[in-house]
C-alpha positions as CSV (number, residue, x, y, z in Angstrom):
1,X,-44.9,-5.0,-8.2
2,X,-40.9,-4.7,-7.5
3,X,-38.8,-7.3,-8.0
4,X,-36.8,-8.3,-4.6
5,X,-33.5,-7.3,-6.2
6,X,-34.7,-4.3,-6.4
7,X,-34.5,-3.6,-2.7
8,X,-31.8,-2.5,-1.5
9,X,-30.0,-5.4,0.6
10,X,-30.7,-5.3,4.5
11,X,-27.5,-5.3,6.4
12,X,-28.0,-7.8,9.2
13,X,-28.6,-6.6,12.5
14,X,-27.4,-9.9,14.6
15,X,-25.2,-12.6,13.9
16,X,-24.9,-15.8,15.5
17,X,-22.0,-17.5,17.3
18,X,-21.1,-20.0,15.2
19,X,-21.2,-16.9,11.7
20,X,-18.9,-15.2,13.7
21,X,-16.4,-17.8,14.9
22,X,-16.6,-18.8,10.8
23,X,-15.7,-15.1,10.2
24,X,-12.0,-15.1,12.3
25,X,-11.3,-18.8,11.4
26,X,-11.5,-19.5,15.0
27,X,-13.9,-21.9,17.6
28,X,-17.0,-20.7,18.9
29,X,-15.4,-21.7,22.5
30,X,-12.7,-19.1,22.1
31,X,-15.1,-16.3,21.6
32,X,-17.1,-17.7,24.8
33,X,-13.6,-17.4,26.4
34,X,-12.7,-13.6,24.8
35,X,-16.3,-12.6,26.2
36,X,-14.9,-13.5,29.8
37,X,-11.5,-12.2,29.3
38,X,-12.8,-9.0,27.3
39,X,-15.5,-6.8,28.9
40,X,-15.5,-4.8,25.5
41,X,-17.4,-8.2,24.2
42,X,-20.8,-8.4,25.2
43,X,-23.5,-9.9,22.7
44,X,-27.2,-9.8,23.7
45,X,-28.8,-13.4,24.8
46,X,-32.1,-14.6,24.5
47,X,-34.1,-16.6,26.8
48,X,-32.4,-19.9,25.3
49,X,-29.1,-18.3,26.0
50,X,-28.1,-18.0,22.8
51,X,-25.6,-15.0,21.6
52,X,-26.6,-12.5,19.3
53,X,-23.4,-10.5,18.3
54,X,-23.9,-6.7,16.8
55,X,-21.7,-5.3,14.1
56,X,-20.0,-3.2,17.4
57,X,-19.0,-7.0,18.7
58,X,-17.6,-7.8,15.6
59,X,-15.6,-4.8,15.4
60,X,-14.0,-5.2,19.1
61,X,-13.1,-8.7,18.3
62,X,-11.4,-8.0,15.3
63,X,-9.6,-5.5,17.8
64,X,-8.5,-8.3,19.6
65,X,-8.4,-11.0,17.2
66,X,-5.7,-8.5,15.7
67,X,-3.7,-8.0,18.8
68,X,-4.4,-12.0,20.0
69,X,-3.7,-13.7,16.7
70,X,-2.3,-11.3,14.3
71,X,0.4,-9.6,16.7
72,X,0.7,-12.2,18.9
73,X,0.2,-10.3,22.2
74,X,-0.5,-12.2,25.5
75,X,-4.4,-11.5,26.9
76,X,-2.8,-10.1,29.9
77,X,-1.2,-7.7,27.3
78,X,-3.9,-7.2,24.5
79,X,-6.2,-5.9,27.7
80,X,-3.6,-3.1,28.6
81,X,-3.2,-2.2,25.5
82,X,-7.3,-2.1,24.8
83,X,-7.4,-0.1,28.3
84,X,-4.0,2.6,27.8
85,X,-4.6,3.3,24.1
86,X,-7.7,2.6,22.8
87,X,-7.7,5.1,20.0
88,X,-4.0,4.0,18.9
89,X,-5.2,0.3,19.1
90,X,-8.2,1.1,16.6
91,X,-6.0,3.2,14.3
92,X,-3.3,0.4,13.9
93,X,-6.3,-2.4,13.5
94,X,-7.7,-0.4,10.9
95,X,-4.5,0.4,8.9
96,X,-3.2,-3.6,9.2
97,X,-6.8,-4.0,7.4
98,X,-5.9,-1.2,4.6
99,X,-2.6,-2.9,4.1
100,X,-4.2,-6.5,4.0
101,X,-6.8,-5.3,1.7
102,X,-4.2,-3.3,-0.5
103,X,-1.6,-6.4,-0.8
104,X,-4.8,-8.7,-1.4
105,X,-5.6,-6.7,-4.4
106,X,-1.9,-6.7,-5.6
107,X,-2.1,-10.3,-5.7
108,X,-4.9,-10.7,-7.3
109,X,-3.5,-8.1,-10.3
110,X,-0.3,-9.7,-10.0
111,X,-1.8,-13.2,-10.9
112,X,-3.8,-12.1,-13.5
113,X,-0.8,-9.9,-14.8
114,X,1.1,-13.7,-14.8
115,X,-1.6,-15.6,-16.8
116,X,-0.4,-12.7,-20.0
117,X,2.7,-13.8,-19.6
């Protein structure tokens, strides 16, 4: 009989509410707000009502978590943009997340590189 580590790990399928506000760093009350303000944003519910985000939920709100937060756009603004240039909108979310990953690792090489000297 297998071991469980030998499975390969399951990737989830849904997340809840409060996972995903823990995941941005924001309140679960601004999500509820972003699903109101953002079409894109649309979890599935169950018969309590409660929210079920997909891995494509995430993804849009790191969209606008990115253009909200990050950039500092106005909603009014973050919607145009999300409307006029999708595909440039995902293109620069994806590239700040290169860039944050890149200078992440940099500074992780760049403190161990300080503990030699």
């Amino acid at each position: 009989m297998a071991e469980d580590s030998d499975k390969p790990k399951a990737r989830k399928v849904y997340y809840s509410i409060k996972e995903v506000a823990a995941k941005f760093g924001v309140n679960e009350s601004l999500l509820r707000y972003w699903e109101t303000e953002f079409p894109q944003i649309k979890p599935q519910t169950t018969g309590n009502k409660v929210r079920q985000y997909t891995q494509k939920n995430i993804d849009q709100i790191a969209i606008i978590y990115n253009l909200v937060k990050v950039r500092g756009f106005k909603l009014s603004a973050a919607r145009k943009m999300l409307n006029e240039n999708r595909e440039g909108v995902d293109k620069t979310a994806k590239m700040l997340e290169t860039l944050i990953a890149v200078r992440d690792e940099l500074l992780d090489i760049k403190r161990m590189l300080d503990r030699f000297s």
